[in-house]
N, C-alpha and C positions, 0 to 999 in steps of 0.2 A: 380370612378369605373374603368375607361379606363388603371388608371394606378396599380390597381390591374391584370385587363386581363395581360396587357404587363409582369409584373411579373411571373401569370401563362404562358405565351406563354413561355416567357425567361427558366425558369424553364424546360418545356415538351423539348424544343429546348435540350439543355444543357442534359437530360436525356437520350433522343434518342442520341445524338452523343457520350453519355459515353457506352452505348449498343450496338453503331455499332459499334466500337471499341472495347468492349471485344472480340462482337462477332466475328468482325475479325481477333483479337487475339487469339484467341481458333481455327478457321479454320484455320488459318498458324501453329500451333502447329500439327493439324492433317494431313497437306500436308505435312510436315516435319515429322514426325512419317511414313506415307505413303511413301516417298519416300527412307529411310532409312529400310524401310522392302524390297520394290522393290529392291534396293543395294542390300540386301542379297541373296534374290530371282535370280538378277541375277549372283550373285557370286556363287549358287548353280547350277544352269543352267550350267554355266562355265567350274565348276567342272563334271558334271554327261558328256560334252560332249569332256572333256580330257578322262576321263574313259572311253566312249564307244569308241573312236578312239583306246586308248590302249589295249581295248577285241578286235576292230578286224582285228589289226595289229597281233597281236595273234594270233588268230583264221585264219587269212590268213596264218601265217609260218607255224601253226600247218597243216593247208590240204595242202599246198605244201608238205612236212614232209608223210602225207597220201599217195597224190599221188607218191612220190617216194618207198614210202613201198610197193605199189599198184602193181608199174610197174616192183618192184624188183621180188614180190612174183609171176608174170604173168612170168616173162623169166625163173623163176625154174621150173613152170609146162612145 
């Protein structure tokens, strides 16, 4: 009988570590999915804050642009 249990133990052994290892294979699949979204995530970020720099480089020449309109139409009155 002892060397059936050893069997079953071998067996349950052997099962559990073929299950840690999917399971750890499937969480490295999803931190790898997760981190490849992050990448884009931050390649958007990237983007949205070249564009806000370019609106308000913009937006600073356009009110210079204002105030000299400003100061032009003040010395006609």
């Amino acid at each position: 009988m002892s060397g059936g249990l050893v069997a079953i133990v071998v067996v349950l052994i052997a099962i559990g570590g073929i299950a840690a290892t999917v399971s750890s294979y499937f969480s490295l699949q999803r931190h790898r999915a997760d981190a490849v979204a992050m990448a884009s995530y931050r390649k958007l970020a990237e983007q949205a804050v070249e564009y806000h720099e370019s609106l308000k480089a913009r937006l600073d020449q356009l009110n210079t642009r204002l105030d000299t309109i400003e100061q032009i139409l003040r010395s006609v009155e």
